[in-house]
C-alpha positions in Angstrom: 60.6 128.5 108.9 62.6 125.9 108.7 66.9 125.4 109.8 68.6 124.5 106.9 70.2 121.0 106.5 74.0 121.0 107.5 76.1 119.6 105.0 77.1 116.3 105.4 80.7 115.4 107.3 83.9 115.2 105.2 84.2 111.4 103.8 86.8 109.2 106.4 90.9 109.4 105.2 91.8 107.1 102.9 94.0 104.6 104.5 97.2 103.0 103.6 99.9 100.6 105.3 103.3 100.5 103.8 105.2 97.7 105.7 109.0 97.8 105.2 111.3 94.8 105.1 114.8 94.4 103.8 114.8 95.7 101.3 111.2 96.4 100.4 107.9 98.4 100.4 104.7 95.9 100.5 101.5 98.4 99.8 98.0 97.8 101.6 96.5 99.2 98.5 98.4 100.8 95.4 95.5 103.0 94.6 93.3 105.4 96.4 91.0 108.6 96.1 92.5 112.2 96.2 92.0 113.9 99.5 93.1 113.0 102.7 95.0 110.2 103.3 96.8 108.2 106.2 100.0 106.3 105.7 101.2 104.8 108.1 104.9 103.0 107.9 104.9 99.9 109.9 108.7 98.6 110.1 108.7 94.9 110.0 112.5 94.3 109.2 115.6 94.2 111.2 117.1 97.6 110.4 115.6 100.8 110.6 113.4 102.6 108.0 111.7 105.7 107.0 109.4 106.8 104.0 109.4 109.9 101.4 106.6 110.3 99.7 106.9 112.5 96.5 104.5 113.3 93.2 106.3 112.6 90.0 106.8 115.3 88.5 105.8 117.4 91.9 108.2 119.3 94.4 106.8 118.3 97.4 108.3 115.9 99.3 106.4 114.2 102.8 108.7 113.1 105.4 108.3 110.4 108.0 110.7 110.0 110.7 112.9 106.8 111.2 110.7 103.8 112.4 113.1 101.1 114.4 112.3 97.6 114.2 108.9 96.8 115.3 107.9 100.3 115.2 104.6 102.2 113.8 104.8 106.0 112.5 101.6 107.1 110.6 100.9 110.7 109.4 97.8 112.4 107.9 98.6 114.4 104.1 96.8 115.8 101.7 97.3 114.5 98.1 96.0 115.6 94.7 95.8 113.0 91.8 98.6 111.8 89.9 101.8 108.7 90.9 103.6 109.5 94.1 107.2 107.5 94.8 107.8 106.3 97.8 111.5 105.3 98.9 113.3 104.8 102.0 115.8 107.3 102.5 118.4 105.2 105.2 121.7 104.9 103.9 121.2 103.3 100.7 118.0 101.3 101.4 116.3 103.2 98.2 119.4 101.5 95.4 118.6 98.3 96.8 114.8 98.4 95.8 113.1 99.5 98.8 110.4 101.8 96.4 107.2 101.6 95.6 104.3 103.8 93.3 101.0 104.7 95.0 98.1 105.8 92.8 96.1 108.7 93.5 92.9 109.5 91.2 
Protein backbone atom coordinates (compact mmCIF):
# COMPACT_ATOMS: atom_id res chain seq x y z
CA UNK A 1 0.00 0.00 0.00
CA UNK A 2 1.15 3.03 -0.99
CA UNK A 3 0.70 6.98 0.85
CA UNK A 4 -0.90 9.07 -1.48
CA UNK A 5 0.96 12.02 -3.09
CA UNK A 6 0.21 15.44 -1.23
CA UNK A 7 -0.92 18.04 -3.43
CA UNK A 8 1.39 20.30 -4.45
CA UNK A 9 1.99 23.88 -2.37
CA UNK A 10 -0.26 26.91 -3.25
CA UNK A 11 1.76 28.92 -6.23
CA UNK A 12 3.91 32.12 -4.51
CA UNK A 13 1.72 35.71 -4.29
CA UNK A 14 1.83 37.66 -7.02
CA UNK A 15 3.78 40.65 -6.41
CA UNK A 16 3.36 44.24 -7.00
CA UNK A 17 5.22 47.69 -6.15
CA UNK A 18 3.27 50.85 -6.43
CA UNK A 19 5.79 53.72 -5.76
CA UNK A 20 4.12 57.11 -5.09
CA UNK A 21 5.54 60.46 -5.97
CA UNK A 22 3.91 63.83 -6.30
CA UNK A 23 1.46 63.33 -7.70
CA UNK A 24 1.62 59.85 -9.05
CA UNK A 25 1.26 56.04 -8.95
CA UNK A 26 4.29 54.16 -11.02
CA UNK A 27 3.13 50.29 -11.19
CA UNK A 28 5.84 47.36 -11.10
CA UNK A 29 3.50 45.44 -13.30
CA UNK A 30 -0.19 46.61 -14.51
CA UNK A 31 -1.19 43.05 -14.83
CA UNK A 32 -1.27 39.90 -12.79
CA UNK A 33 -2.99 36.51 -12.10
CA UNK A 34 -6.13 36.28 -9.71
CA UNK A 35 -5.33 34.98 -6.33
CA UNK A 36 -3.19 36.20 -3.85
CA UNK A 37 -1.40 39.19 -4.28
CA UNK A 38 1.20 41.51 -2.37
CA UNK A 39 1.17 45.23 -2.82
CA UNK A 40 3.25 46.94 -1.36
CA UNK A 41 3.24 51.01 -1.41
CA UNK A 42 6.69 52.35 -1.36
CA UNK A 43 6.44 56.31 -0.70
CA UNK A 44 9.13 57.90 -2.71
CA UNK A 45 7.82 61.65 -2.61
CA UNK A 46 8.04 64.40 -0.16
CA UNK A 47 4.48 64.30 1.33
CA UNK A 48 2.77 61.45 2.72
CA UNK A 49 0.67 58.81 0.87
CA UNK A 50 -1.58 55.95 1.17
CA UNK A 51 -3.35 53.48 -1.35
CA UNK A 52 -7.18 52.24 -1.93
CA UNK A 53 -7.54 49.57 -3.90
CA UNK A 54 -11.08 49.03 -5.31
CA UNK A 55 -12.80 46.66 -8.23
CA UNK A 56 -14.67 48.69 -10.67
CA UNK A 57 -17.70 47.98 -10.42
CA UNK A 58 -17.02 46.09 -6.90
CA UNK A 59 -17.76 47.31 -3.23
CA UNK A 60 -14.80 46.40 -1.61
CA UNK A 61 -12.45 48.71 -0.86
CA UNK A 62 -8.56 47.59 0.58
CA UNK A 63 -7.01 50.06 2.74
CA UNK A 64 -3.31 50.82 3.43
CA UNK A 65 -2.33 53.02 6.07
CA UNK A 66 -0.41 56.47 5.50
CA UNK A 67 3.23 55.68 4.31
CA UNK A 68 5.58 58.95 5.25
CA UNK A 69 8.34 59.84 3.12
CA UNK A 70 10.72 57.12 2.65
CA UNK A 71 8.44 54.68 4.06
CA UNK A 72 7.39 50.91 2.98
CA UNK A 73 3.68 49.46 3.83
CA UNK A 74 2.91 46.14 2.03
CA UNK A 75 -0.28 44.03 2.62
CA UNK A 76 -1.27 40.53 1.44
CA UNK A 77 -5.23 40.54 -0.43
CA UNK A 78 -7.08 38.37 -2.24
CA UNK A 79 -8.35 39.49 -5.68
CA UNK A 80 -10.65 37.92 -8.24
CA UNK A 81 -10.38 38.97 -11.97
CA UNK A 82 -11.52 42.15 -13.34
CA UNK A 83 -9.73 46.31 -13.19
CA UNK A 84 -9.13 47.50 -9.63
CA UNK A 85 -8.44 51.55 -9.16
CA UNK A 86 -6.08 52.51 -7.11
CA UNK A 87 -5.98 56.26 -5.68
CA UNK A 88 -4.39 57.93 -2.95
CA UNK A 89 -6.79 59.06 -0.50
CA UNK A 90 -4.59 62.30 1.36
CA UNK A 91 -6.24 65.38 1.07
CA UNK A 92 -6.72 65.74 -2.48
CA UNK A 93 -3.72 63.80 -3.87
CA UNK A 94 -6.39 61.50 -6.05
CA UNK A 95 -7.84 65.16 -8.28
CA UNK A 96 -4.42 65.78 -8.96
CA UNK A 97 -3.80 62.38 -10.80
CA UNK A 98 -2.20 60.25 -8.25
CA UNK A 99 -4.41 56.88 -9.86
CA UNK A 100 -3.62 54.08 -11.47
CA UNK A 101 -5.59 50.68 -12.98
CA UNK A 102 -4.15 47.25 -12.08
CA UNK A 103 -5.23 44.23 -14.19
CA UNK A 104 -6.26 41.11 -12.69
CA UNK A 105 -7.12 37.98 -15.04
Amino acid sequence: MTAATPPPPPPPPARVQVVAQEFRFALSRRTIKHGRATIELRNLGEDAHDLRLQRIGGTRVYVWPVAQPGRTVDREVELRPGRYRLTCAVANHAALGMEATLVVR
